[in-house]
N, C-alpha and C positions, 0 to 999 in steps of 0.2 A: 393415202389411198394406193400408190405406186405396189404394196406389198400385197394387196386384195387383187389385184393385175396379178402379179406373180403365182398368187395359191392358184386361182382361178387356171389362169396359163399350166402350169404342172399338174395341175387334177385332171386334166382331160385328157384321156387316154386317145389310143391311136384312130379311134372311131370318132374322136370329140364328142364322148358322150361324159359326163362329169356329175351327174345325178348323183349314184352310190357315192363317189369320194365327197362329195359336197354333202352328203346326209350325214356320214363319216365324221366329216371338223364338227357337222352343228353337233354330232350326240358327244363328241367332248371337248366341244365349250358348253355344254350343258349336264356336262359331270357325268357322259357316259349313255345318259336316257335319248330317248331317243322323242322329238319334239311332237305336239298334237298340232294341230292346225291351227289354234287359239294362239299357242305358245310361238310357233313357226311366224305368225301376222306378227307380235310382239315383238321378236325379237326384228324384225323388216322393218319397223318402226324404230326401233332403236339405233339398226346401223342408217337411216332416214335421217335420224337426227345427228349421231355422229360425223354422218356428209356433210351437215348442213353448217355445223360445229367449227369441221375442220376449214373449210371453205370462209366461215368468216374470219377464223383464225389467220387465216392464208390471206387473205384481203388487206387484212389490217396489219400482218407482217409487211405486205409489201407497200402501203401507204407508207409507214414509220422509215422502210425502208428507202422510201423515192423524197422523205421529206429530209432525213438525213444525207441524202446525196446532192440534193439541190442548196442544202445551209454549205455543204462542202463544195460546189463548184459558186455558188457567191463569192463564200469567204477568197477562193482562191483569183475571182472573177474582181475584189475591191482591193487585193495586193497587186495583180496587176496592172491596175488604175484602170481598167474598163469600166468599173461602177466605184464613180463617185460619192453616191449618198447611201451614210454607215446607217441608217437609218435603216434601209430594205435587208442588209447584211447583218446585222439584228435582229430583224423580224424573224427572216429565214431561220436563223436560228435557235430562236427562240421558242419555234413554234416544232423543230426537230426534236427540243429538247423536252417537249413540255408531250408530247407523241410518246417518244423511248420512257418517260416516266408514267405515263401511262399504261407500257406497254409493260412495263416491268412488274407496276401493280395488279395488273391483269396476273400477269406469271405468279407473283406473290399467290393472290387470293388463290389462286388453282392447285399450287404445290400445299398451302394450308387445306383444302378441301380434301386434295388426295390423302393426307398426311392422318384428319379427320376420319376419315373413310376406314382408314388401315386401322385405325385404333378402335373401332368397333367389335364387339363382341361376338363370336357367331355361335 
């Protein structure tokens, strides 16, 4: 999302009026035409869902991400000897591991979908 800040930020001229240059990106990502109203809703609903996408994406990055840090401060937390039962130092990370394989067949299925996608006909 950080890059939609950006265009947004550089289209607005010195008035901060950004209308024209933002009609400008839609007619090419839309191959130059210029959108109807129908199309225009459409496409508001798509970057809707891509928000919504990237945010669970973003969610779940940082879950895997806080469960991998917490198996890594255990493990470090039962070499110390502050936690005596290997039992919870296990868990931790078993459940880090069982997250990132998760997270990775998520990535999988995605990069096959795109991969999909590309081999289509047009």
């Amino acid at each position: 999302m950080p890059i939609r800040s950006l265009v947004n930020a550089t289209t607005q001229g010195p008035t901060g009026s950004s209308s024209l240059t933002q009609r400008s990106f839609r007619q090419l990502e839309q191959g130059g035409r210029s959108l109807g109203p129908t199309e225009a809703r459409a496409a508001e609903q798509n970057r809707q869902v891509d928000g919504e996408f990237y945010g669970l994406v973003k969610d779940f990055l940082g879950d895997v991400n806080a469960l991998q840090s917490q198996s890594g401060d255990a493990l470090e937390a039962f070499v110390a000897g502050e936690i005596t039962d290997l039992h919870q130092v296990m868990v931790a990370s078993q459940e880090a591991g069982i997250a990132m394989d998760l997270l990775i067949e998520v990535r999988n299925r995605v990069v096959e979908s795109f991969q999909e996608i590309m081999r289509i006909q047009v």
